[in-house]
C-alpha positions in Angstrom: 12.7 57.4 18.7 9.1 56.5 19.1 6.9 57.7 22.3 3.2 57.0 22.8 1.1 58.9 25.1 -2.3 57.1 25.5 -4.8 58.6 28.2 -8.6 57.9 28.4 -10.5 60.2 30.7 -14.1 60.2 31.6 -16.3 63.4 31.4 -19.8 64.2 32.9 -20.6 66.6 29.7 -23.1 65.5 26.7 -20.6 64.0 23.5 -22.4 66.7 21.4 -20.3 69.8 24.1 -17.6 67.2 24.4 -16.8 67.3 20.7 -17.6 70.8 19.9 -15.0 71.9 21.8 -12.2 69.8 21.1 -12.7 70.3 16.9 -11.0 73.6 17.1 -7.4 72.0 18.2 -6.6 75.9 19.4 -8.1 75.3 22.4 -5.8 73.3 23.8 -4.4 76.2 25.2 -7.1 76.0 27.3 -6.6 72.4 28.9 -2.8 71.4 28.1 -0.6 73.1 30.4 2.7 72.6 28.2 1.0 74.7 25.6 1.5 78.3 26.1 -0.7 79.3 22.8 -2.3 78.6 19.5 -4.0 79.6 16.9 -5.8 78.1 14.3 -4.4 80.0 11.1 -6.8 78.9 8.9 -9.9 81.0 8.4 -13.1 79.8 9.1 -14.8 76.5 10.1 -12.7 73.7 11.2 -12.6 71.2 7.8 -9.4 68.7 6.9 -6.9 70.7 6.6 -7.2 73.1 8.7 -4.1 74.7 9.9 -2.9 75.5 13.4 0.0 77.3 15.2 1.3 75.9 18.6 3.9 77.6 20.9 4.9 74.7 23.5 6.6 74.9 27.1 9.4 72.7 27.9 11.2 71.7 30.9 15.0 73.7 30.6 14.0 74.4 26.7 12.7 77.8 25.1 9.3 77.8 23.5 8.6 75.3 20.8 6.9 76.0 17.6 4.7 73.6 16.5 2.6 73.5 13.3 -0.9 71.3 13.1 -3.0 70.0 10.3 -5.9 68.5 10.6 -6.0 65.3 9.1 -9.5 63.6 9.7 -13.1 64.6 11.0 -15.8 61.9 11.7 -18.7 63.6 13.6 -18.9 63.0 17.3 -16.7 59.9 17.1 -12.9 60.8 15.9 -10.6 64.0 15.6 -6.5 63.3 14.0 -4.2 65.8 13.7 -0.6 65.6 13.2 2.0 67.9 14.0 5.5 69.0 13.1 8.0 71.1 15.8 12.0 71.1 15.1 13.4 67.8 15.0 10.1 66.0 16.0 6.2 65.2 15.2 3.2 64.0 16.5 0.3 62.4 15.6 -2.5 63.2 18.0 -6.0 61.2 18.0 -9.1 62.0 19.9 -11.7 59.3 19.9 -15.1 60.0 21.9 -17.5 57.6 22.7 -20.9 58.3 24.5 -21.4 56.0 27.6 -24.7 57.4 28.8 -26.8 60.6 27.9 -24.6 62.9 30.0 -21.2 61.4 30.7 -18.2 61.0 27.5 -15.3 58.7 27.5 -12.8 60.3 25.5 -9.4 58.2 23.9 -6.1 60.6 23.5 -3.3 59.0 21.9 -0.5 61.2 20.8 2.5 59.5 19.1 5.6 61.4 19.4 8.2 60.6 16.9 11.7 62.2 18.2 14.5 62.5 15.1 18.0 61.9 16.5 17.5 61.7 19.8 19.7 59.1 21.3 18.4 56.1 23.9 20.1 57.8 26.9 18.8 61.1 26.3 14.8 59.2 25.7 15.4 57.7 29.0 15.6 61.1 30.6 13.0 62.8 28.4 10.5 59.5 29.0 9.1 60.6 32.7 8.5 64.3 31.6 6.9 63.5 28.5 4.7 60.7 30.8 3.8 63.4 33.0 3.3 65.9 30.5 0.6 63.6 29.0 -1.1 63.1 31.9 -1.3 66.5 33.0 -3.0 67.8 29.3 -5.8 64.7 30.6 -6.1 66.0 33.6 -6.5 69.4 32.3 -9.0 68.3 29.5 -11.5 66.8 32.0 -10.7 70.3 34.3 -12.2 71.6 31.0 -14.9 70.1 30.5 -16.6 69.1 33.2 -19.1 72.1 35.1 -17.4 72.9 38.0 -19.1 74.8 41.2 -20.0 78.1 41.9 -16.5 79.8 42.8 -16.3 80.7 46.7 -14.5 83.9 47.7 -11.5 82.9 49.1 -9.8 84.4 52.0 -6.5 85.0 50.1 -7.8 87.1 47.9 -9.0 89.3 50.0 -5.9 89.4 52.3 -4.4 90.3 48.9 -6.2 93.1 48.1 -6.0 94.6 51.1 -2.4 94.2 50.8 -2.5 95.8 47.5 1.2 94.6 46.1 0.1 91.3 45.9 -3.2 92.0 44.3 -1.5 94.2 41.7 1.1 91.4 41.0 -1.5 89.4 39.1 -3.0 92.1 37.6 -0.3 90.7 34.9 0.0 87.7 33.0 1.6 86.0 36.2 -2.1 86.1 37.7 -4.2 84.8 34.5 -1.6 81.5 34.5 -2.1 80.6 37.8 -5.8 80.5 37.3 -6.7 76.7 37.9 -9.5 76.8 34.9 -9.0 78.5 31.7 -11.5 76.6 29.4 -14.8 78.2 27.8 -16.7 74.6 27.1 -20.1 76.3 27.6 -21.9 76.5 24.3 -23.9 79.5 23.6 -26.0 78.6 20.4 -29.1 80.5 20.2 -28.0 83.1 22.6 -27.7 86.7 21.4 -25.2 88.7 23.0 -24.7 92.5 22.5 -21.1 93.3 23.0 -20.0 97.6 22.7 -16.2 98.4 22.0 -15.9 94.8 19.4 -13.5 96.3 16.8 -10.0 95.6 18.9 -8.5 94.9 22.5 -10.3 93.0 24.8 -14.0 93.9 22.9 -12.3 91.5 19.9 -11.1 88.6 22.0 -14.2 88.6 24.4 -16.4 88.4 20.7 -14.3 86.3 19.0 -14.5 83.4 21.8 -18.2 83.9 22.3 -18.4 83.4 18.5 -16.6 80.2 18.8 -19.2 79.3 21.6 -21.9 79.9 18.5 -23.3 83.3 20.0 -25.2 85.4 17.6 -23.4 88.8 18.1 -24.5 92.3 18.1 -21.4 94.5 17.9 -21.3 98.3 18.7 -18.7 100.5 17.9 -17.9 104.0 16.9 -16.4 103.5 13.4 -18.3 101.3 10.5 -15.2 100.2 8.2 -13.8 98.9 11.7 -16.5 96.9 12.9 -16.6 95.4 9.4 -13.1 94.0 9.4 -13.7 93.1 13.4 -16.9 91.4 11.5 -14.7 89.6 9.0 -12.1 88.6 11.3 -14.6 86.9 14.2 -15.9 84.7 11.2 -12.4 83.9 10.1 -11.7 83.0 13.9 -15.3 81.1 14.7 -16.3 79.8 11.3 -19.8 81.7 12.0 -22.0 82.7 9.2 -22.9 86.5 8.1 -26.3 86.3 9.5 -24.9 85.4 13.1 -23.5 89.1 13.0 -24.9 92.3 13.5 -23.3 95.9 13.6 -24.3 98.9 14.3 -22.4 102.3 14.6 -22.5 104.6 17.3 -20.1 107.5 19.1 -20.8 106.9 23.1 -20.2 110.6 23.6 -23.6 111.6 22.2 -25.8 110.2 24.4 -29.0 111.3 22.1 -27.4 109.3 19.7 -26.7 106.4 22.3 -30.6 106.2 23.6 -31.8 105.8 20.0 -29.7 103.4 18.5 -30.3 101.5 21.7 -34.5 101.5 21.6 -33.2 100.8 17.5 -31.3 97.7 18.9 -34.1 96.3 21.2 -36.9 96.4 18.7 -34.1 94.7 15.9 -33.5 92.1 18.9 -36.6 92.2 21.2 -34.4 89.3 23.3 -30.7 89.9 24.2 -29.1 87.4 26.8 -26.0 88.9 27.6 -25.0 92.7 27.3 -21.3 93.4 27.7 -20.6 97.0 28.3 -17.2 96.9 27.2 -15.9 100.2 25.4 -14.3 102.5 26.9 -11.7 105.5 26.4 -8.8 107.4 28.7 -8.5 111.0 27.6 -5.5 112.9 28.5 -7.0 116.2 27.7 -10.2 117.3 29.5 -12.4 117.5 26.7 -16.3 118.3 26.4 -19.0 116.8 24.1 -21.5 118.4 21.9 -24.0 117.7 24.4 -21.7 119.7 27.2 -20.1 116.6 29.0 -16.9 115.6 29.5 -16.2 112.8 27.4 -14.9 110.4 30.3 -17.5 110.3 32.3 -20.2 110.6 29.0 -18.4 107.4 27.3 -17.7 105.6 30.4 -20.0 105.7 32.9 -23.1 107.5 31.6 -23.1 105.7 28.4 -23.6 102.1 29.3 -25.9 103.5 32.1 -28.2 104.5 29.4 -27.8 102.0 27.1 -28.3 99.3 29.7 -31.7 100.8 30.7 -33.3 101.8 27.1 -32.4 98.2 26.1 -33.9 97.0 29.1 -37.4 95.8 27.1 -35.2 92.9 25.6 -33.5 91.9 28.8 -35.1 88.9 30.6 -34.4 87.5 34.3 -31.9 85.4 33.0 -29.7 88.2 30.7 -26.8 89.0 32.1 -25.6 92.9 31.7 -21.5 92.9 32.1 -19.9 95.8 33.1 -16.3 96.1 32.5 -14.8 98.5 34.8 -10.6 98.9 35.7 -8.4 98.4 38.4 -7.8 101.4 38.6 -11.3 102.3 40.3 -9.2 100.9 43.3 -7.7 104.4 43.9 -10.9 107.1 43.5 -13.8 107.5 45.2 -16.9 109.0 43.6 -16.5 112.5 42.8 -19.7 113.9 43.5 -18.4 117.5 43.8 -16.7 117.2 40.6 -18.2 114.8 38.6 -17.1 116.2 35.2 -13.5 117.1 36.9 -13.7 120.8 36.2 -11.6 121.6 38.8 -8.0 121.3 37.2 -5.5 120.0 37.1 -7.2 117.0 35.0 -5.6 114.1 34.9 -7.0 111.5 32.1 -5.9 108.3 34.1 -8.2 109.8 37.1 -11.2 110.9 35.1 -11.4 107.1 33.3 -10.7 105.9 37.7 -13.8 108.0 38.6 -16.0 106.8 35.9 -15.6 103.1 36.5 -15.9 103.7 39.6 -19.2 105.3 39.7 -20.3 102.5 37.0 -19.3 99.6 39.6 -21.2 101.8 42.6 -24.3 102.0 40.2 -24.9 98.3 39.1 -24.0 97.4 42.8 -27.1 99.0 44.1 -29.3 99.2 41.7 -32.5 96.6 41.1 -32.9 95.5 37.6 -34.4 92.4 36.2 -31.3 91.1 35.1 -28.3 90.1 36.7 -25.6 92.4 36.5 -21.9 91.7 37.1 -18.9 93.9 37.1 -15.1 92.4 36.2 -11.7 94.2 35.6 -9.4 92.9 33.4 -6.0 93.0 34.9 -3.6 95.1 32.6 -3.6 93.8 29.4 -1.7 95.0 26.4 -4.4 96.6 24.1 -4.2 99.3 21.3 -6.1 101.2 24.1 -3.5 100.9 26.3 -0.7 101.7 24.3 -2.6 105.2 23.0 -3.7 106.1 26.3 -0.9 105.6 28.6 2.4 104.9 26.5 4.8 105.0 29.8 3.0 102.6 31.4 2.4 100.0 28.3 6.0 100.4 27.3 7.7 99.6 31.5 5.1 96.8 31.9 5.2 95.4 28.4 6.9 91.9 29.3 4.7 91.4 32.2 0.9 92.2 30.4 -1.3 89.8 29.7 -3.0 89.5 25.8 -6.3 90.7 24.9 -7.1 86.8 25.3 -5.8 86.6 28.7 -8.1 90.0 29.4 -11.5 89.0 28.2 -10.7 85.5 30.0 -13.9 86.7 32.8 -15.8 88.7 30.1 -16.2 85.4 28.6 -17.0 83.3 31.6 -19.3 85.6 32.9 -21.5 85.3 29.5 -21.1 81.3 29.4 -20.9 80.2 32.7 -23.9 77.8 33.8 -22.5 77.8 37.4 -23.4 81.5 37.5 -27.1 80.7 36.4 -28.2 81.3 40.0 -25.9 83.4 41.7 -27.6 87.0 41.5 -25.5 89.1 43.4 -23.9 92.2 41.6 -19.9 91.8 42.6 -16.6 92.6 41.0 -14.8 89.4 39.6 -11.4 88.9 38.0 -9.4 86.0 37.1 -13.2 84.4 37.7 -13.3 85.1 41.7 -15.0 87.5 43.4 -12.8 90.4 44.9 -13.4 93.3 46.9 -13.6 96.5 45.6 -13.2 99.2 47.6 -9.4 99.3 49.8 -7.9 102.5 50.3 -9.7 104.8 52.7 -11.8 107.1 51.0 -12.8 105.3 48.3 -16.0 103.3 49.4 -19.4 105.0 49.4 -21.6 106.1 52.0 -26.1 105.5 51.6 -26.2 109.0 51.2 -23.1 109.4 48.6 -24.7 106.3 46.3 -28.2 108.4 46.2 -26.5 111.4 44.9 -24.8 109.6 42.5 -28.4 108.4 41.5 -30.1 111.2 41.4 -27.3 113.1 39.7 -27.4 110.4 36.7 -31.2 110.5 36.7 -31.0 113.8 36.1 -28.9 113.9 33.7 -29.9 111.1 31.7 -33.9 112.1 32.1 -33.6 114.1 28.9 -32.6 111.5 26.8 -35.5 108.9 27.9 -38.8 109.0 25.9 -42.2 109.7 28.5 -42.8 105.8 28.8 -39.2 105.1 29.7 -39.5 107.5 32.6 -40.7 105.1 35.1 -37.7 103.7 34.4 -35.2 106.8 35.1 -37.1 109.3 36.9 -35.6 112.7 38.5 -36.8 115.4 41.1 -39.2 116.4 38.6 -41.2 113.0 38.4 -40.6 111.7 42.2 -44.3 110.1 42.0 -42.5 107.8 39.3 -41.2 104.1 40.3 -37.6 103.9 39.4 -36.0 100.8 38.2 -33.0 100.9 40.2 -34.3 101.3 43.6 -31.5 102.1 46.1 -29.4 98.5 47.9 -28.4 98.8 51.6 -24.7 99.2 51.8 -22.7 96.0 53.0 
């Protein structure tokens, strides 16, 4: 039994964009909602026969596996692919066709070919397979067309102030409800600097931005891993070598931290997006060589640093991305303890603390970038799964995937809707949210200059004398710092 699905949908997005993003067939994910995931499976750029893997949802059916190949490329002008699931296939064809400078008309035609299935049962199956069709067009022009800047809405913050509901979609049940999941925004020419690359959310947020045709920078703390994370972005984006750079580096040592970073801005004297990404939960207290507990060192005063020493290759436009936790929703700053001497320790609370005095830092700090700070809703990640076992092994069915996790990372480095918007907020699931809930855990004027001045401090060692206009302490109060205190909202 033979079913055609033929949609043609108009677009306000330049062929070239239009195309770009549809040649990988993987992310339909992205636009069809009857497709729950897929990967393309065969490494590198997308040529004829490339291969993909489809896992499809079904009215009142399990999930359907579906294997692609692509059958024909002509440049700007024609994708075919056909596809085989159990007892069916499809042949899907994308024709696009510029109509003016700025605006696409794309053709999709899938024919579905059903084995079997009786005229009775086709007649049920007709207006679901009708609707599923125009849904995916729908969805595709969702995807591709620039949408506006995204509003904070009111339910969100009666959420979080509700907590329950907030925490609910911290799962996978909150990243599919999002109305947009597509990353249509190409990145070629931009260089992005990306820390914690080698698995979890760090790999899916670099992968994607690879796809988008990035050039990367990746930092991480162990050489033969950022060399297979190396290897397995170009298998995923087709990029070349030379699009990739990695550098080695433990966050703990922040000696080691400030020079690899002044290393990194004279290698890249232009970085467009930094995305402060790695971090580690320890469940023992334990101290550095330097004398700092490893927490707060890796996450918090770490990407402090590095943000500022690479600040000479950061323009207006850059955008530094801090990724914090949801758990930051529980602690305050602890600015009597900030190095939690005072026991009992508790690793889930240290990692809290640190975010949280990362978030309070970027939010009232001047820089010439623009900074933004996004959690990533609990997502299943080696980290995870080392760090809090319990918790990864109760909540396993309802995490999202590293994909699902670095869904803002990505948007916040892609987004042209965001080109404007300069105001240092926390987002997830791409809408701004409020961060601070419980009582106790928001932060006075006087508490966020103590948390300043204890960092500068701190951090003034590591700095060379020119950078110390940048990060000056006590002992250099005749010097301009770049983060000059926000008023509090």
């Amino acid at each position: 039994m033979l079913h055609t699905l033929d949609e043609r949908i108009t677009v306000k997005r330049k062929l070239a964009d239009c195309f770009a993003y549809l040649r990988d067939f993987s992310t339909i994910e992205q636009w069809d909602p009857s497709v729950l995931s897929a990967h393309k499976i065969t490494a590198g750029s997308v040529i004829i026969g490339s291969q993909y893997q489809l896992e499809l949802k079904m009215p009142g059916a399990q999930h359907i596996a579906m294997h692609y190949t692509q059958l024909a490329i002509k440049e700007q002008e024609l994708l075919v692919l056909e596809g085989h699931g159990t007892n069916f296939t499809a042949l899907d064809t994308l024709h696009f066709k510029a109509l003016n400078a700025n605006t696409t008309e794309i053709h999709y035609r899938a024919e579905l070919n059903f084995e079997g299935l009786s005229s009775p049962a086709y007649l049920l199956l007709k207006p679901i397979l009708n609707r599923i069709g125009k849904n995916a067009a729908r969805g595709l022009k969702q995807a591709l067309e620039i949408p506006d800047m995204p509003k904070k809405r009111l339910k969100d913050r009666i959420g979080d102030h509700l907590l329950v509901p907030a925490a609910l979609n911290f799962g996978r049940r909150g990243y599919l409800r999002q109305p947009r999941k597509s990353h249509a925004s190409r990145l070629d020419g931009k260089v992005i600097a990306i820390t914690g690359p080698t698995a979890g959310l760090g790999l899916s947020a670099a992968s994607e931005l690879s796809r988008l045709g990035a050039d990367l920078i990746l930092i991480g703390r162990d050489k033969s891993r950022l060399n297979q994370s190396a290897k397995h972005i170009m298998g995923f984006s087709g990029c070349r070598e030379n699009q990739l750079s990695c550098y080695e580096i433990d966050f703990s040592n922040l000696e080691n931290t400030a020079n690899l970073g002044r290393r990194i801005s004279t290698e890249h004297p232009c970085i467009d997006v930094l995305i402060n990404n790695a971090g580690a939960l320890f469940n023992a207290r334990e101290v550095s060589d330097e004398g700092f507990e490893r927490s707060i060192a890796v996450n918090f005063l770490a990407p402090t640093l590095l943000t500022n020493v690479l600040s000479p290759s950061l323009h207006k436009d850059s955008r530094v991305i801090n990724v914090v936790s949801g758990g930051l929703y529980t602690q305050g700053l602890a600015l009597d303890d900030m190095q939690f001497c005072k026991p009992p320790y508790n690793g889930s609370k240290a990692y809290a603390r640190a975010k949280r005095a990362l978030l309070t830092m970027s939010q009232h700090t001047e820089t010439t970038a623009i900074v933004h700070n996004m959690h990533p809703g609990w997502a299943a990640t080696p980290g995870l799964a080392k760090s809090l076992p319990a918790f990864n092994k109760a909540l396993r069915p309802l995490l999202r995937d590293s994909r699902m996790g670095a869904d803002t990372m990505v948007w916040l480095a892609s987004a042209p809707e965001l080109a404007n918007f300069r105001h240092t907020r926390l987002w997830f699931d791409r809408q701004i949210h409020t961060d601070t809930v419980l009582p106790g855990t928001g932060s006075t004027k006087s508490d966020i200059e103590k948390l300043r001045q204890w960092s500068n401090d701190v951090l003034f060692k590591y700095l060379k004398p020119k950078e110390h206009g940048q990060f000056p302490t006590q002992q250099s109060a005749d010097l301009q710092f770049l983060s000059t205190v926000k008023g509090v909202n």
